[in-house]
C-alpha positions as CSV (number, residue, x, y, z in Angstrom):
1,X,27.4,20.7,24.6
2,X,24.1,18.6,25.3
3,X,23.2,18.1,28.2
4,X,21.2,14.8,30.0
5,X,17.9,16.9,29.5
6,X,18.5,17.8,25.8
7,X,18.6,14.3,24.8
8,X,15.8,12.7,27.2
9,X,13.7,16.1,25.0
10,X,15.4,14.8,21.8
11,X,14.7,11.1,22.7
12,X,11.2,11.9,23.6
13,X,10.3,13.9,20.5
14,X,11.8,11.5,18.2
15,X,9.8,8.4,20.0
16,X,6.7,10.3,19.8
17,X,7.1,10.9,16.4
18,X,7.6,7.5,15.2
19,X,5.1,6.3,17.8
20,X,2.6,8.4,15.6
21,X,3.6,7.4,12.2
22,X,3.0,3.8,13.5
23,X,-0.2,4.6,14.6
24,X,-1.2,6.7,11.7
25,X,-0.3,3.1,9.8
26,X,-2.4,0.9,11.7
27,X,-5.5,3.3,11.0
28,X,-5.1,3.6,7.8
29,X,-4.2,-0.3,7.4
30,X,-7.5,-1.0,9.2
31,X,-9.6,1.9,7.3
32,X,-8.4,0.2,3.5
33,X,-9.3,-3.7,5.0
34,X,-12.5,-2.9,6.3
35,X,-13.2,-0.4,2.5
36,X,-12.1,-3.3,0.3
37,X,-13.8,-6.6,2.4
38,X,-16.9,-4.4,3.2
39,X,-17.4,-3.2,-0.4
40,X,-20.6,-4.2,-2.1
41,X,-18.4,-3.6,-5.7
42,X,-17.4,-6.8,-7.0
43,X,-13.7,-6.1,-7.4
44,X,-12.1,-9.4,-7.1
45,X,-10.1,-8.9,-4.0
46,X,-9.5,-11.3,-1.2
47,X,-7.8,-9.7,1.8
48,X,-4.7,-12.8,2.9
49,X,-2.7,-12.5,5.9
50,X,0.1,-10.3,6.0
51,X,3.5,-11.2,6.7
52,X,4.7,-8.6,8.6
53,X,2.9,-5.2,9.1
54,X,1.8,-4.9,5.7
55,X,-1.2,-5.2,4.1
56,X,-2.0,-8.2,0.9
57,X,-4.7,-8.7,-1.4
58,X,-4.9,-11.2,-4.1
59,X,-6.7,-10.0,-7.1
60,X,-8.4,-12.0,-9.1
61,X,-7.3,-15.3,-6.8
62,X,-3.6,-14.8,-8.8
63,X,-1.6,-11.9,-8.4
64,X,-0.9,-10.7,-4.9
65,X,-0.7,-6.8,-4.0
66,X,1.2,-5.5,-1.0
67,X,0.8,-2.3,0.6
68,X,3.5,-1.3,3.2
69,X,5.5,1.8,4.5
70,X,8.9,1.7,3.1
71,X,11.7,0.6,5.0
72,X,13.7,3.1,6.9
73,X,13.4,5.3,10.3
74,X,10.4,6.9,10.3
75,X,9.3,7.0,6.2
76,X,6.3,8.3,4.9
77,X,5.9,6.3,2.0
78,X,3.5,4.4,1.5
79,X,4.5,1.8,-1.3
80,X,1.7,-0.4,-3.4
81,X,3.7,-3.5,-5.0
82,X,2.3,-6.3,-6.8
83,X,3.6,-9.8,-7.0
84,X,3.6,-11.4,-10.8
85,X,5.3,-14.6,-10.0
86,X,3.2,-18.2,-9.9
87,X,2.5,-19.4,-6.6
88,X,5.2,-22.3,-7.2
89,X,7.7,-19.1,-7.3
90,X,9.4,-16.6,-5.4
91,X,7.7,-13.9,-4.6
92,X,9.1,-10.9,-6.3
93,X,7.5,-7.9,-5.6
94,X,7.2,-4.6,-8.0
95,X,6.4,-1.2,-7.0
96,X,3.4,0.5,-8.8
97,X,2.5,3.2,-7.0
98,X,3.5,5.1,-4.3
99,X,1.6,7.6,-1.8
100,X,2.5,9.5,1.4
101,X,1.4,9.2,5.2
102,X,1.5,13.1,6.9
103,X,1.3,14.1,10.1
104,X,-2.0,15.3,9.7
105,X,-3.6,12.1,9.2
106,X,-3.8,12.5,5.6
107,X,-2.5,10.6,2.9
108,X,-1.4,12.6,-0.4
109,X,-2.3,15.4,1.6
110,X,-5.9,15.4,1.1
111,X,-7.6,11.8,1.9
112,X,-8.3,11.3,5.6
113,X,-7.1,7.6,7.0
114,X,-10.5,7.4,9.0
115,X,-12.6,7.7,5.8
116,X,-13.8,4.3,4.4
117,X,-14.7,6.0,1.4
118,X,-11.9,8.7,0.4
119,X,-9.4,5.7,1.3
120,X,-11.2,3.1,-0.8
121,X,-11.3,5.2,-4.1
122,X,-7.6,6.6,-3.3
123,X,-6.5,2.8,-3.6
124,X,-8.7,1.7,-6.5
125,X,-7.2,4.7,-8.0
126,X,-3.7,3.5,-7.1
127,X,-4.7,0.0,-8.4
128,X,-6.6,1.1,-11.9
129,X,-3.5,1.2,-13.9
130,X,-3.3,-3.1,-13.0
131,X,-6.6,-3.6,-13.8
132,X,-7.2,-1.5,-17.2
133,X,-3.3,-3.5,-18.0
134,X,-5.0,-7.1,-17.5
135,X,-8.0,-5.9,-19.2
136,X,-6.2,-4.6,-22.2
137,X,-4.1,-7.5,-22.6
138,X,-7.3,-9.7,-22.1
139,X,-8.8,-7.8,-25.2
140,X,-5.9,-8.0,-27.2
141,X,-4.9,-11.6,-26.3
142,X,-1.9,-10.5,-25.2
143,X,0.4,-12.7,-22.4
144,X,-0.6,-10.7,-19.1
145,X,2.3,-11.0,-16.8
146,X,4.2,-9.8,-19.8
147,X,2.1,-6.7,-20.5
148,X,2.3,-5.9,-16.3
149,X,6.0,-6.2,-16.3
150,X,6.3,-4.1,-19.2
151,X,3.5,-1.4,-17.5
152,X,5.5,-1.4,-14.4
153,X,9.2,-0.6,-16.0
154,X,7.2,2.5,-18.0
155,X,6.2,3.7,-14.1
């Protein structure tokens, strides 16, 4: 039987917990805006507001990328989706990659959220799979939200 004192423990673990992960978000949320609209690289991002506590870029003043944690208590998941629709549409967000948040302020176990650099290249390797898509479909004169969709149902 549980006692008053085992839950206010339980309570108080669980809290600090989730008060972490939260915190662990907003650095690395801050980290990847400041890498990406301090970056000297001409990658064609434009950091937009976010809706909620996520994170948007729209590349190449068209397609909108959205980094969030997944929902659910307390999840780890860090989930990069992109937006294919028009601006006159619904959005309609599809996930393309995905990448973990750990308790030792890593992500993927091995990038630190503090470091500009190590998170910069971690996304523009998350996001190179979009970009080499568009390119190819540029060279080939192939319909590019049509080669995207079809890269993000192989993933």
């Amino acid at each position: 039987m549980s006692t008053l004192n085992d839950l206010v423990a339980q309570s108080e673990y669980i809290a600090d917990k989730k008060c972490r992960l939260e915190n662990q978000w907003h650095s690395y949320h801050s980290t990847l805006i400041r890498a990406v609209t301090l970056s000297n690289k001409k990658i064609n991002h434009q950091f937009t507001c976010s809706i909620d506590n996520d994170i948007r870029f729209k590349l190449f003043n068209h397609f909108t990328v959205c980094i969030h944690l997944d929902n659910g208590f307390y999840n780890q998941n860090i989930a990069y989706r992109i937006n294919l629709n028009d601006a006159s549409e619904a959005e309609q967000f599809l996930t393309f990659a995905h990448a973990t948040l750990d308790e030792n302020n890593k992500i993927d176990e091995q990038i630190d959220i503090n470091n500009q650099q190590e998170v910069f290249q971690h996304y523009l390797n998350k996001i190179q799979p979009i970009y080499q898509c568009i390119f190819d479909a540029l060279q080939s004169k192939q319909p590019i939200t049509a080669a995207l969709k079809k890269l993000l149902n192989s993933i």
